[in-house]
ROLO-25522 format. One record per residue (C-alpha): residue number from 1; x negated, y negated, z negated. Coordinates in steps of 0.25 Angstrom, whole numbers, plus 5000, padded with zeros to 4 digits. Example, Ala and Ser with C-alpha at 12.3 -4.5 7.8 and 13.67 -1.06 7.14 Angstrom:
<rs>
+------+------+------+------+
: resi :    x :    y :    z :
+------+------+------+------+
:    1 : 4951 : 5018 : 4969 :
:    2 : 4945 : 5004 : 4971 :
+------+------+------+------+
</rs>
This chain:
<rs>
+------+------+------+------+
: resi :    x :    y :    z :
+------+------+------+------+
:    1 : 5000 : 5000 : 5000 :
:    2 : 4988 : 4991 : 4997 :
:    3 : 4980 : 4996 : 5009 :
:    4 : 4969 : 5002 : 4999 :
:    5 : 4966 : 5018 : 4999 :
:    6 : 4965 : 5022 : 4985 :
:    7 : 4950 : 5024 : 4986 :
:    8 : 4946 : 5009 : 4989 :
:    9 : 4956 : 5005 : 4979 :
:   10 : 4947 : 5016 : 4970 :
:   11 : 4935 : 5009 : 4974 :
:   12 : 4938 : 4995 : 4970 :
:   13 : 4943 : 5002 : 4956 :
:   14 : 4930 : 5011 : 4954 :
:   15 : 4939 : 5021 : 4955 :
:   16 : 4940 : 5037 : 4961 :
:   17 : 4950 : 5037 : 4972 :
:   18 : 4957 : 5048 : 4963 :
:   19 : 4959 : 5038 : 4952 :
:   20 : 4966 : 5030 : 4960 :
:   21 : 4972 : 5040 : 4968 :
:   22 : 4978 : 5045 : 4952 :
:   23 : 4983 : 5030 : 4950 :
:   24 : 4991 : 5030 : 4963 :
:   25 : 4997 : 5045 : 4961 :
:   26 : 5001 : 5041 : 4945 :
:   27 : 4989 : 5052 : 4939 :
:   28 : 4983 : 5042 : 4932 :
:   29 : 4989 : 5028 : 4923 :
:   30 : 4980 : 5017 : 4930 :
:   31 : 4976 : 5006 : 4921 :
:   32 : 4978 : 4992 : 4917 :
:   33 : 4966 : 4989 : 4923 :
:   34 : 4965 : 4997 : 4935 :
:   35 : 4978 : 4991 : 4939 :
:   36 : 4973 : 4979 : 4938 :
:   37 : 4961 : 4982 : 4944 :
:   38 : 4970 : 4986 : 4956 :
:   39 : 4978 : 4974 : 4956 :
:   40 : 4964 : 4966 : 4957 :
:   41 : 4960 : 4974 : 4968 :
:   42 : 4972 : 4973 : 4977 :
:   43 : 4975 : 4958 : 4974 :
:   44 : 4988 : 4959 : 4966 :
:   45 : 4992 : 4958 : 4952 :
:   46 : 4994 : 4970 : 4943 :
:   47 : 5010 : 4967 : 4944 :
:   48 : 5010 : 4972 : 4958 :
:   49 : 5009 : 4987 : 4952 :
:   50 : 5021 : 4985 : 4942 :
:   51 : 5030 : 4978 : 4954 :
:   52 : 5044 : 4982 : 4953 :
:   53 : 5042 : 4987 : 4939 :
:   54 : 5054 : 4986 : 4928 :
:   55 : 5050 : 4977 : 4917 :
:   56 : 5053 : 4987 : 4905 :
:   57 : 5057 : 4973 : 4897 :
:   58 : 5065 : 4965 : 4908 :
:   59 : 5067 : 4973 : 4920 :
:   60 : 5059 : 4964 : 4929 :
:   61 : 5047 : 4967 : 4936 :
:   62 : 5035 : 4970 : 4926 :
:   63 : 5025 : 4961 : 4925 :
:   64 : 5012 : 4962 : 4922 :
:   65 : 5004 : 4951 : 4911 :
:   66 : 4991 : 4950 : 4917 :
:   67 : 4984 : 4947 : 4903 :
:   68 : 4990 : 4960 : 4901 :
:   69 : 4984 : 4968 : 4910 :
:   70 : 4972 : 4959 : 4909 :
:   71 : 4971 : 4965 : 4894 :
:   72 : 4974 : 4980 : 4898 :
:   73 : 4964 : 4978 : 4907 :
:   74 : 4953 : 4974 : 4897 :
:   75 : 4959 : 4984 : 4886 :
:   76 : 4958 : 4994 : 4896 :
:   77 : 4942 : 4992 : 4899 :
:   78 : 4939 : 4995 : 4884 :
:   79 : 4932 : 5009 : 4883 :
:   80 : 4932 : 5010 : 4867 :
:   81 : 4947 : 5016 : 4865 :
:   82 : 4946 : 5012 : 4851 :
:   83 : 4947 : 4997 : 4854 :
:   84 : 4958 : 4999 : 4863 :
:   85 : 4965 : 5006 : 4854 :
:   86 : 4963 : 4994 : 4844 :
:   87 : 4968 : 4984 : 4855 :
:   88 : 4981 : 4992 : 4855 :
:   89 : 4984 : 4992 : 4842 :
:   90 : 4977 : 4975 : 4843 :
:   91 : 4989 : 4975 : 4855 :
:   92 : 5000 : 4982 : 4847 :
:   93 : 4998 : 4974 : 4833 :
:   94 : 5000 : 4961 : 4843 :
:   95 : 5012 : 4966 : 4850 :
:   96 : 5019 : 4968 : 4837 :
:   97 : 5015 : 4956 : 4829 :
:   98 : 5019 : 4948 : 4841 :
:   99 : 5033 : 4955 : 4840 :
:  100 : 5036 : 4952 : 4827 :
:  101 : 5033 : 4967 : 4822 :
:  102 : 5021 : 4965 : 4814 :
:  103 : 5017 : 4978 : 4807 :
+------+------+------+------+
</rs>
């Protein structure tokens, strides 16, 4: 659709053209980043893979937060799980004070 083989696509990635050939067929979850890796690549936002999306809150088309996936994408370049684990429960413990239900 893009006028890109999957192995030129898995090229620019630093990617086996099985890899990516596992994203397309739904073998493999793709990340944050790689999904936004792909959207630099092929000069679009990383909306275009969620056009036509229901919103799970509004019915409307989903929309992507850029500094969202901006964060995913550095969380998602840290190798120590530990960490990760921390800025999940750092992510949680904002999410609920922001609500209103403070533990």
């Amino acid at each position: 659709m893009r006028g890109q083989t999957q192995t030129n696509l898995a090229d620019k990635l630093g990617l086996t053209f099985q890899q990516v050939q596992k994203y397309e067929t739904g073998a493999n979850r793709i990340s944050a980043s790689k999904l936004f890796d792909i959207s630099k690549i092929w000069g679009v936002t990383p909306d275009y893979f969620f056009e036509g999306l229901e919103n799970t809150r509004g019915g409307g088309t989903a929309e992507m937060d850029l500094k969202a996936i901006r964060i995913a994408t550095m969380i998602a370049k840290i190798s120590d799980e530990k960490i990760k684990n921390r800025l999940s429960d750092l992510i949680k413990a904002l999410v609920a004070f922001d609500a209103g239900d403070e533990e």
